[in-house]
C-alpha positions as CSV (number, residue, x, y, z in Angstrom):
1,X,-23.2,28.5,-29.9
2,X,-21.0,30.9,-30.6
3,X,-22.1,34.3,-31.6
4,X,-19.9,37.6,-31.8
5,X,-17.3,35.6,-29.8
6,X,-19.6,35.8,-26.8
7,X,-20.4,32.1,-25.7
8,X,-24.5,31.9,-25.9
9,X,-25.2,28.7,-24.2
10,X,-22.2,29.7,-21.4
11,X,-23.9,33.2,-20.7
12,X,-27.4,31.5,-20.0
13,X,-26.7,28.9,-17.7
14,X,-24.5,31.3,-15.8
15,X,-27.3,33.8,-15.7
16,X,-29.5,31.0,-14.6
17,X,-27.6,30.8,-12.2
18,X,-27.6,33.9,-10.3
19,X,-31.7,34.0,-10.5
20,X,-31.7,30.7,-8.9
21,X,-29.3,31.8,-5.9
22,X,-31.3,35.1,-5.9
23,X,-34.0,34.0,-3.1
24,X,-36.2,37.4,-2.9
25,X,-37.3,37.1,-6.2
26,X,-41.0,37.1,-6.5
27,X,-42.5,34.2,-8.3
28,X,-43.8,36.3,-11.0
29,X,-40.8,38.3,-11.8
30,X,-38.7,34.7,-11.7
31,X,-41.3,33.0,-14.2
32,X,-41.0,36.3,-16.4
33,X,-37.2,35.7,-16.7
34,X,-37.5,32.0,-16.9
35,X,-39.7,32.8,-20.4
36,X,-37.1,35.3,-21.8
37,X,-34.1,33.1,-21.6
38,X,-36.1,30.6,-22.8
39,X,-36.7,33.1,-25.9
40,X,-33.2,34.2,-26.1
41,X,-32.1,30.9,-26.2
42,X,-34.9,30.0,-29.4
43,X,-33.9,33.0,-31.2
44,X,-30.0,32.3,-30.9
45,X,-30.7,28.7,-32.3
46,X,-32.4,30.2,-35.3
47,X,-29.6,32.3,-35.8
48,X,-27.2,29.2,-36.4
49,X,-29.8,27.1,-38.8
50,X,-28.6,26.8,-42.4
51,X,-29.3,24.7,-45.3
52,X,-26.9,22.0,-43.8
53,X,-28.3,21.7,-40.4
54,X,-31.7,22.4,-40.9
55,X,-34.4,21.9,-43.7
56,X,-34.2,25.4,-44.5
57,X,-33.2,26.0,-48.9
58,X,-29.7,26.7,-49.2
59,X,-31.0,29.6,-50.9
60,X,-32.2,31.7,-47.2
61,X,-28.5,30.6,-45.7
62,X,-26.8,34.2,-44.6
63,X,-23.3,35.1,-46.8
64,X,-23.9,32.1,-48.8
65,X,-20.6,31.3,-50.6
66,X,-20.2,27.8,-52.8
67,X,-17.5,25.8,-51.8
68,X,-14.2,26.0,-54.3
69,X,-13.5,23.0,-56.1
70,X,-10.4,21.3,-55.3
71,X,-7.8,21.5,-58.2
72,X,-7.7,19.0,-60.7
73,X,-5.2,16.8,-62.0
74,X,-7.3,17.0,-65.4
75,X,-6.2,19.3,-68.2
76,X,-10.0,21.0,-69.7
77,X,-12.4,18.9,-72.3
78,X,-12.5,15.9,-73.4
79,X,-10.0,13.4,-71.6
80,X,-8.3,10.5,-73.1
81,X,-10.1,7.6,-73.8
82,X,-13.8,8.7,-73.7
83,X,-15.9,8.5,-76.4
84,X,-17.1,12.0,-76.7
85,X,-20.2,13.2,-78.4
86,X,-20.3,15.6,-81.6
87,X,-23.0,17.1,-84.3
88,X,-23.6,14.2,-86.5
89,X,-24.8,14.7,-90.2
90,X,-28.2,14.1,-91.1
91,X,-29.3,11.2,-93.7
92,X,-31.9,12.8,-95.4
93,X,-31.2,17.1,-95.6
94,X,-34.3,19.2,-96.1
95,X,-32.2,21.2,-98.7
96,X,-29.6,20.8,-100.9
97,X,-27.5,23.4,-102.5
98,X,-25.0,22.1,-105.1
99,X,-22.1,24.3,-105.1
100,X,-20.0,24.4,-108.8
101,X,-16.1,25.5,-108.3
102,X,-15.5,28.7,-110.3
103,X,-13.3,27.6,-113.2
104,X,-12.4,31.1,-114.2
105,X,-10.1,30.5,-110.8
106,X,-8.2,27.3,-112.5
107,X,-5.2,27.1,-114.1
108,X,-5.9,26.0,-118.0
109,X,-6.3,22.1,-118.0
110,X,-9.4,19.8,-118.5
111,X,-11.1,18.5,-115.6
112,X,-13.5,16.1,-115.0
113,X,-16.2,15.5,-112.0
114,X,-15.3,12.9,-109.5
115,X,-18.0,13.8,-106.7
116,X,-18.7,16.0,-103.7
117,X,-17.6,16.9,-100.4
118,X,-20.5,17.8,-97.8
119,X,-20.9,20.0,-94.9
120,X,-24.1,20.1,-93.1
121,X,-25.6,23.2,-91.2
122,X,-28.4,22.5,-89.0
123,X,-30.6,25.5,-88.2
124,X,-34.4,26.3,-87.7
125,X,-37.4,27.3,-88.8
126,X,-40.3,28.4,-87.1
127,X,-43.3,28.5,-89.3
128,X,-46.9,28.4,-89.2
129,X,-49.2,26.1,-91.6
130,X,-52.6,26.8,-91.7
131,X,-54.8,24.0,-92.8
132,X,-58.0,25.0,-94.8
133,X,-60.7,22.0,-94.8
134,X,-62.8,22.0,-97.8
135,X,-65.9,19.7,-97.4
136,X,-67.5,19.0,-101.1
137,X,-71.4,19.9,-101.1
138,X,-73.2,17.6,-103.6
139,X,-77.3,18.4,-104.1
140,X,-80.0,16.2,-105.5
141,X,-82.9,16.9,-108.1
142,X,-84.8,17.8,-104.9
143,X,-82.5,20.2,-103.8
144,X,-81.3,18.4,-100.9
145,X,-77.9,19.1,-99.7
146,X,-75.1,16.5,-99.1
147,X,-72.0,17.6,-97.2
148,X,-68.8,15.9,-96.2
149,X,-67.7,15.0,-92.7
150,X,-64.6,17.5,-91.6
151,X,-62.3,15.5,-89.6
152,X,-62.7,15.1,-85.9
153,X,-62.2,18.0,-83.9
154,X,-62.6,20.2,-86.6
155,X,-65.7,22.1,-85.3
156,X,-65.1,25.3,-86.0
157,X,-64.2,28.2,-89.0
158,X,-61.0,28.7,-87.3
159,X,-59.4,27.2,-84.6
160,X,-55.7,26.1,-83.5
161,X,-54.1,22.7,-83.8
162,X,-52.7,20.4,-82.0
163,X,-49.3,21.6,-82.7
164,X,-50.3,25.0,-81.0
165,X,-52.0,23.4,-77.6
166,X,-48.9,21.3,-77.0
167,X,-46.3,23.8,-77.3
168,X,-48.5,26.3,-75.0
169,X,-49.2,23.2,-72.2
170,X,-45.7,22.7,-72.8
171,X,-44.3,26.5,-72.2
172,X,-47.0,27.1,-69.2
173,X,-47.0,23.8,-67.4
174,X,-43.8,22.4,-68.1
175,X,-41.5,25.2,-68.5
176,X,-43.4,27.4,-66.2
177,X,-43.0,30.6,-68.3
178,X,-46.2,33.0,-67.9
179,X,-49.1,33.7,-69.6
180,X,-48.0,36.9,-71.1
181,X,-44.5,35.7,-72.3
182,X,-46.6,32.8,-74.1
183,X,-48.5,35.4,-75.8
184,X,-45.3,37.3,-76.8
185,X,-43.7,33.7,-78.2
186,X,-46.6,32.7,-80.1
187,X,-47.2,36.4,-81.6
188,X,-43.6,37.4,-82.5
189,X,-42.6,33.9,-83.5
190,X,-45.4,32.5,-85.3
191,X,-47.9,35.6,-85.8
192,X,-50.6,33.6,-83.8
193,X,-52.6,35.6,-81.8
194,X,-53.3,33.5,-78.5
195,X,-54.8,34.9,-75.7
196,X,-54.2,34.3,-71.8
197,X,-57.9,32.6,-72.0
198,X,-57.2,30.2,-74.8
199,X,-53.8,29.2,-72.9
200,X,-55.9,28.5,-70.1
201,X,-58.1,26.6,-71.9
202,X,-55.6,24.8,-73.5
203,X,-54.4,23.7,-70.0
204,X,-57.8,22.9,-68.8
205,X,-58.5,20.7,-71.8
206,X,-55.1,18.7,-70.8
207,X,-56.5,18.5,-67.3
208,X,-59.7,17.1,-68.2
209,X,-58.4,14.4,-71.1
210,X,-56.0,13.3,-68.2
211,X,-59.0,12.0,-65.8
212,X,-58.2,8.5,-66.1
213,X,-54.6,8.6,-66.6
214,X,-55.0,10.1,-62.6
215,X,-56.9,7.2,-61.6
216,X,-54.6,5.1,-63.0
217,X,-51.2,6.6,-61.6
218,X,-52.8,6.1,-58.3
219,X,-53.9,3.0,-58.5
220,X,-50.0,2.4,-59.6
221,X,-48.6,3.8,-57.1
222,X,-51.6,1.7,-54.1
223,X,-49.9,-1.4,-55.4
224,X,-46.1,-0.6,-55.8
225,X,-43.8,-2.0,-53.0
226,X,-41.8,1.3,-52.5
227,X,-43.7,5.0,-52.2
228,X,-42.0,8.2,-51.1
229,X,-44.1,10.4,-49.5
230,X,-43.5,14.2,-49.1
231,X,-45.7,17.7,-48.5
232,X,-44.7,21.0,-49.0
233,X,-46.4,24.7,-48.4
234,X,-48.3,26.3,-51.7
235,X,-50.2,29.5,-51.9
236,X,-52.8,29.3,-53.1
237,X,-55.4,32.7,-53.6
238,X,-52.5,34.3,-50.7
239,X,-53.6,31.1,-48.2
240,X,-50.8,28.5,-47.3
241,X,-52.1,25.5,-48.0
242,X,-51.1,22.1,-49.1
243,X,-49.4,20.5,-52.2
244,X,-48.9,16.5,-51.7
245,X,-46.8,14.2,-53.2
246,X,-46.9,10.4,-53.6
247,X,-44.0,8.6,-55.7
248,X,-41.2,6.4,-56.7
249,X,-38.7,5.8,-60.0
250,X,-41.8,4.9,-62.0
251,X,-44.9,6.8,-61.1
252,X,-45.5,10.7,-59.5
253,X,-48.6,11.7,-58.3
254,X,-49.4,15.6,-57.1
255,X,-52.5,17.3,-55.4
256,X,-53.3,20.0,-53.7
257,X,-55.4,20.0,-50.6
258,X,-56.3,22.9,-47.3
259,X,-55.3,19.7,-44.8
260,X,-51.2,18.6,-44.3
261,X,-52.2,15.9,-42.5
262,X,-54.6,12.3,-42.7
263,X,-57.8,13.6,-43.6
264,X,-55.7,15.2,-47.0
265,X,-53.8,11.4,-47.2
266,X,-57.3,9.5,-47.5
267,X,-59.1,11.9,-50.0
268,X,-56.5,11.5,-52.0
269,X,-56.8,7.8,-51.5
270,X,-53.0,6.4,-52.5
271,X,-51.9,5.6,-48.9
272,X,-55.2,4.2,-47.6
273,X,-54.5,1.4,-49.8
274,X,-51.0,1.0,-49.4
275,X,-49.2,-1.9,-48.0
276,X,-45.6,-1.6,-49.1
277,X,-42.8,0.5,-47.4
278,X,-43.6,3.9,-46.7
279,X,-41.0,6.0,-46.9
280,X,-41.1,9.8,-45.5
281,X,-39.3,12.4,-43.3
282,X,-40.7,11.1,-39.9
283,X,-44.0,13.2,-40.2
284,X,-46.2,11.3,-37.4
285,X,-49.5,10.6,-39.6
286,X,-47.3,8.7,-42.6
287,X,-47.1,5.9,-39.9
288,X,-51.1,5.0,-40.2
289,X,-49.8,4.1,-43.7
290,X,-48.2,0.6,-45.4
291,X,-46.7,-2.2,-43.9
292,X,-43.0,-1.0,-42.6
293,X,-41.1,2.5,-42.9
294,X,-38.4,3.8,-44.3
295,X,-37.0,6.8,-42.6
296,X,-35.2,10.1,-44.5
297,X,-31.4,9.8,-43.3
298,X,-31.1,13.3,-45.1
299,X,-32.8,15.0,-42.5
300,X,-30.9,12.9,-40.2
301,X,-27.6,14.2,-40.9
302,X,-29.4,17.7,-41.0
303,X,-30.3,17.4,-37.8
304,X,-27.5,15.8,-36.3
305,X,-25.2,18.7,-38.1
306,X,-27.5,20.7,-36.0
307,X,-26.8,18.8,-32.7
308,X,-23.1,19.1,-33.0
309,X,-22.7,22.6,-34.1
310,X,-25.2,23.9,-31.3
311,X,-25.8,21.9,-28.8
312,X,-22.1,20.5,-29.0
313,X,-23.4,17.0,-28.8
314,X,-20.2,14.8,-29.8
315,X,-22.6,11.6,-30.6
316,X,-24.0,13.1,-33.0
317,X,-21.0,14.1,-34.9
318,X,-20.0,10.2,-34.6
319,X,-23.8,9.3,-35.4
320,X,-23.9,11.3,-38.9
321,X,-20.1,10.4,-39.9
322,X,-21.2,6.6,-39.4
323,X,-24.7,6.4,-41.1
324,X,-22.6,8.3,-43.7
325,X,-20.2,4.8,-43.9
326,X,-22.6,2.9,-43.8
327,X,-24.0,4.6,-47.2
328,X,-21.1,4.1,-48.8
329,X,-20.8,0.6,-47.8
330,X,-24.2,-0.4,-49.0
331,X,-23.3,1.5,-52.4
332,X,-19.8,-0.5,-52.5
333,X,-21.4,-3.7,-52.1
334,X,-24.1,-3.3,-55.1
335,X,-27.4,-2.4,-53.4
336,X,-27.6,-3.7,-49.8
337,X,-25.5,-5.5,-47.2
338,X,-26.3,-9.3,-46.3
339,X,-26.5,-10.2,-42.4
340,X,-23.0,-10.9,-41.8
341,X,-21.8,-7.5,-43.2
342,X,-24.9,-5.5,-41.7
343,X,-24.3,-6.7,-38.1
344,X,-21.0,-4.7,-36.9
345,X,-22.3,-1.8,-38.3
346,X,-25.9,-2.0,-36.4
347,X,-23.5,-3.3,-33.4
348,X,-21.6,0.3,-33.9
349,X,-25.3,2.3,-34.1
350,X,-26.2,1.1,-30.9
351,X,-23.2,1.6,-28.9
352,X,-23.3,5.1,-30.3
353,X,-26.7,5.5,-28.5
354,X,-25.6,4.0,-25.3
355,X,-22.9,6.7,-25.7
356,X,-25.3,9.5,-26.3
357,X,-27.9,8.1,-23.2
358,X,-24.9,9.3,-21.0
359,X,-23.9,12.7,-23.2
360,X,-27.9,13.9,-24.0
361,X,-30.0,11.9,-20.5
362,X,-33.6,12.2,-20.4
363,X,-34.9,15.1,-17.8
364,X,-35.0,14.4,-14.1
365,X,-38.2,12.8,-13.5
366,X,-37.9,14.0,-10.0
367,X,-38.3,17.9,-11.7
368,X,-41.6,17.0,-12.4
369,X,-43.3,18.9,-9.9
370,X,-47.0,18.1,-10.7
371,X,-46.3,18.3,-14.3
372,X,-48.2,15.6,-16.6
373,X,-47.2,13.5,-19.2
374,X,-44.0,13.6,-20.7
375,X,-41.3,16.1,-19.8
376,X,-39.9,18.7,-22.1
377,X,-37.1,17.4,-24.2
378,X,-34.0,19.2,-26.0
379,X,-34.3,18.8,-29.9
380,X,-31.2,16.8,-29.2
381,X,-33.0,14.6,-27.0
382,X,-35.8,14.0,-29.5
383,X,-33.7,13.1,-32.0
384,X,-31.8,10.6,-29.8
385,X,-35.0,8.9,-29.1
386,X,-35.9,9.1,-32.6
387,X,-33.4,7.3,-33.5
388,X,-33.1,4.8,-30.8
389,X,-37.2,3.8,-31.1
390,X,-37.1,4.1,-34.3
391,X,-33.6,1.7,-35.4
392,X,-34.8,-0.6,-38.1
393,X,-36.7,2.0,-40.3
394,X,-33.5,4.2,-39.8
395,X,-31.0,1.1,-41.2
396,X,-33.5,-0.3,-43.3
397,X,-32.0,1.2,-46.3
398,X,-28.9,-1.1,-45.2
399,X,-30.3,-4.8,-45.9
400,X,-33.3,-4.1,-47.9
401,X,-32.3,-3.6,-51.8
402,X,-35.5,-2.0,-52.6
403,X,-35.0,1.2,-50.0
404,X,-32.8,3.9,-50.4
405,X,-30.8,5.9,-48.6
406,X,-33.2,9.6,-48.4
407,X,-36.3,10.6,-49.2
408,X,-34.6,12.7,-52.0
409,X,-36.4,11.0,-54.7
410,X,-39.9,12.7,-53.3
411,X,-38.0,16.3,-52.6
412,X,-36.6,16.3,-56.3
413,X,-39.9,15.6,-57.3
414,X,-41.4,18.2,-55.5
415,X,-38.9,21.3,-56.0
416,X,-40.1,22.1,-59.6
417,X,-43.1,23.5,-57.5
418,X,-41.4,25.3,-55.4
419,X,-39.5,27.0,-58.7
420,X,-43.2,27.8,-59.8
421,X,-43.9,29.3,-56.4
422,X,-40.8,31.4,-56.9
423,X,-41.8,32.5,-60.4
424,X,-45.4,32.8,-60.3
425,X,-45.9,33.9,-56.3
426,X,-49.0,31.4,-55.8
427,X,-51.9,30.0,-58.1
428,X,-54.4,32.0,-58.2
429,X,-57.1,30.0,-57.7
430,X,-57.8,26.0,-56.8
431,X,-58.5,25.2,-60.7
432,X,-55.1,26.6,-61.2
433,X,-53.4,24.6,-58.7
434,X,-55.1,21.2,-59.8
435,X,-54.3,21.8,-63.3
436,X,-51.0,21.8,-62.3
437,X,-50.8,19.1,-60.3
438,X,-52.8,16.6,-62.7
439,X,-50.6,17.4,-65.8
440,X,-47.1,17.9,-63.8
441,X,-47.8,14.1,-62.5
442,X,-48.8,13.0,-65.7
443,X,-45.4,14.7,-67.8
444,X,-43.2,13.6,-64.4
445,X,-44.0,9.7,-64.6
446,X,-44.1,10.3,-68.8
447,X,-40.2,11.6,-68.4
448,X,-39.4,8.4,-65.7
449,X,-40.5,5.9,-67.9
450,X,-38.6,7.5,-70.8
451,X,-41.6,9.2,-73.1
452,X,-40.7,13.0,-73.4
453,X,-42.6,15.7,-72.1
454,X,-43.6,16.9,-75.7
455,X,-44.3,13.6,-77.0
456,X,-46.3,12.8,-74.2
457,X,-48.4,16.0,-74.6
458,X,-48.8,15.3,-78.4
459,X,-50.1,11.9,-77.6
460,X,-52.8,13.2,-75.0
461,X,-54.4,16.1,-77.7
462,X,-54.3,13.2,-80.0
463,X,-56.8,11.0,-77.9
464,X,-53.8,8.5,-77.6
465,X,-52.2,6.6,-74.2
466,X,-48.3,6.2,-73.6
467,X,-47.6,2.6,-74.6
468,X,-46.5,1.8,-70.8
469,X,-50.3,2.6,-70.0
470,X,-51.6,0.2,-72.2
471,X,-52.3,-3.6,-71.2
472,X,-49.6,-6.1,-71.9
């Protein structure tokens, strides 16, 4: 690494060097330098992490500039050939105005009507419509009273309607706007007067209706063949804690928990019961989980990127650019590559290894020195090993149809929490963090299976099911 055009890695070893040839150092004051180079050397590393080399956000990456789009061959809009979209007319207008031609502006003449020409403007109108109940009373000769049944759910002398819950689930859960900007809407929109406490309420009451609908996303999810499996840090009352995620192209599942690791995985119960292909970033206790793995090749080129630009580890420039072919081939052939087309390039993965065995060795068992277990490695090292132990859940993606590329699919379903994190700071309390998990997995796996978020919160405060929860 190169920092201020002073060579870091260069300047260390060389410095290492003259302690070691410096033999009246005391054994204290030599472990004491040992640990500051070693720190030196961590805190120069950190300096060259970035979005592309790391997992850090692209967001934290020093002077961040977007890369410039190449120029285009392609004059603006619509190109020729493509069907383009456009406003449409409506079949049935709200309103019609019928517009007479002034015949004070015609030249003398008779004329007669031969029909209309239309133009359409589509605007809105935000209204409220309050509903007033009236239930008839009828009383007998005796005086006893007879009164009609209100419809269900109408309990009280006033209350909102439906149409109010689900556009305040809607704004808070989906949209992640605030309480007090849902308050402003509702007032200065519609005149309603709702409070932070009835929003809450509102949210709570989505949580609760959706009970079984989390039992049965689970239970989705424990017999699919293909889960992607992600965490992520939440805050949650100012503690760091948990917020885990279990999901594929049908089916999302969210919940909080204090634990990262197994003893969060089986209380929420998905994995235990899991016997497909697993696939995850490589975090050690996903491997107690389903039959086979499928390892994240995003973080692989991360950390190769990382490899190359600090530890100037030439494998791992080839490594990335190949697993990157090898993406490409897969796409070019449809979804996967058969056996014949699979081998050269798993041929090609392994001489890269044998390659890097000779540019990255293990440590020098011999420099043990009454050390036990394994030796330090470099993060280069791990990776090499990583890669080498770990070869057919890196390529599975390559031959099996079913397993993609990257764990993207669980990241993309995860980063609308971290945009609530942004917004918001933390939930402020564990009932707020599971009311958000519950209802963003239930309007997530709505959206993949085509049912819109505000469809799919109507249908819940009706008392109905998404038809792709009912039995066939």
């Amino acid at each position: 690494m190169t920092i201020d055009n002073l060579d870091v890695e260069d300047t260390i070893d060389r410095v290492k060097a003259l302690i070691a040839e410096e033999k009246d150092l005391s054994p204290a004051l030599r472990s004491s330098l040992e640990v500051m180079l070693l720190l030196v050397t961590l805190l120069a590393n950190r300096l060259g992490l970035n979005s592309k080399n790391s997992s850090k956000l692209p967001s934290t990456d020093p002077n961040r500039n977007k890369e410039p789009k190449g120029k285009s061959s392609r004059k603006p809009g619509g190109q020729k050939g493509s069907n383009g979209s456009t406003l449409l007319p409506v079949d049935d207008p709200d309103e019609i105005q019928v517009l007479p031609v002034d015949r004070s502006t015609l030249p003398p003449g008779n004329y007669r009507d031969v029909g209309f020409e239309s133009r359409q403007v589509i605007d809105l109108d935000i209204s409220t419509v309050v509903t007033e109940y009236r239930a008839q009373i009828l009383e007998d000769q005796q005086g006893k009273r007879f009164v009609a049944s209100f419809p269900k759910g109408v309990t009280r002398p006033a209350q909102y309607g439906i149409g109010v819950k689900v556009n305040s689930v809607y704004m808070s859960q989906y949209q992640l706007i605030p309480y007090n900007r849902i308050e402003d809407h509702f007032l200065e929109q519609m005149n309603i007067p709702v409070s932070a406490g009835s929003i809450f309420n509102f949210n709570k009451d989505a949580y609760d209706r959706l009970e079984f609908f989390d039992q049965w996303v689970r239970n989705q999810l424990a017999s699919s063949g293909l889960v992607h499996a992600d965490e992520t840090g939440i805050n949650i009352g100012g503690k760091r804690l948990w917020l885990h995620n279990a999901s594929n192209d049908e089916f999302t599942h969210f919940f909080p928990h204090a634990k990262r690791g197994g003893e969060a995985l089986d209380e929420i119960g998905i994995l235990p019961r899991f016997t497909g292909i697993l696939c995850h970033d490589h975090w050690k206790p996903y491997f107690k989980y389903g039959a086979s793995h499928a390892l994240c090749n995003a973080h692989h080129l991360r950390e190769l990127e990382r490899a190359w630009e600090q530890d100037n580890q030439k494998w791992a420039k080839d490594m990335a650019s190949l697993l990157r072919e090898i993406n490409q081939a897969v796409q070019d052939a449809g979804d996967h590559l058969d056996n014949i087309a699979a081998a050269p390039y798993r041929k090609r993965y392994r001489t890269l290894l044998e390659e890097a065995e000779r540019e990255c060795p293990a440590p020098d068992e011999s420099q043990r020195k009454g050390r036990r277990g394994k030796l330090p490695r470099s993060k280069s090292r791990n990776l090499l090993e990583r890669l080498r132990d770990f070869e057919v859940d890196v390529l599975r993606f390559m031959e099996n149809k079913e397993v993609p590329f990257s764990n993207n699919l669980a990241e993309n379903d995860l980063r609308m929490t971290k945009v609530q994190q942004k917004i918001s700071g933390c939930f402020r309390s564990w009932d707020g963090a599971k009311i958000f998990c519950r209802i963003r997995s239930y309007l997530s796996t709505c959206r993949k299976q085509g049912v819109s978020a505000s469809e799919a919160l109507r249908l819940l405060f009706e008392g109905k099911s998404p038809q792709f929860m009912l039995p066939e």
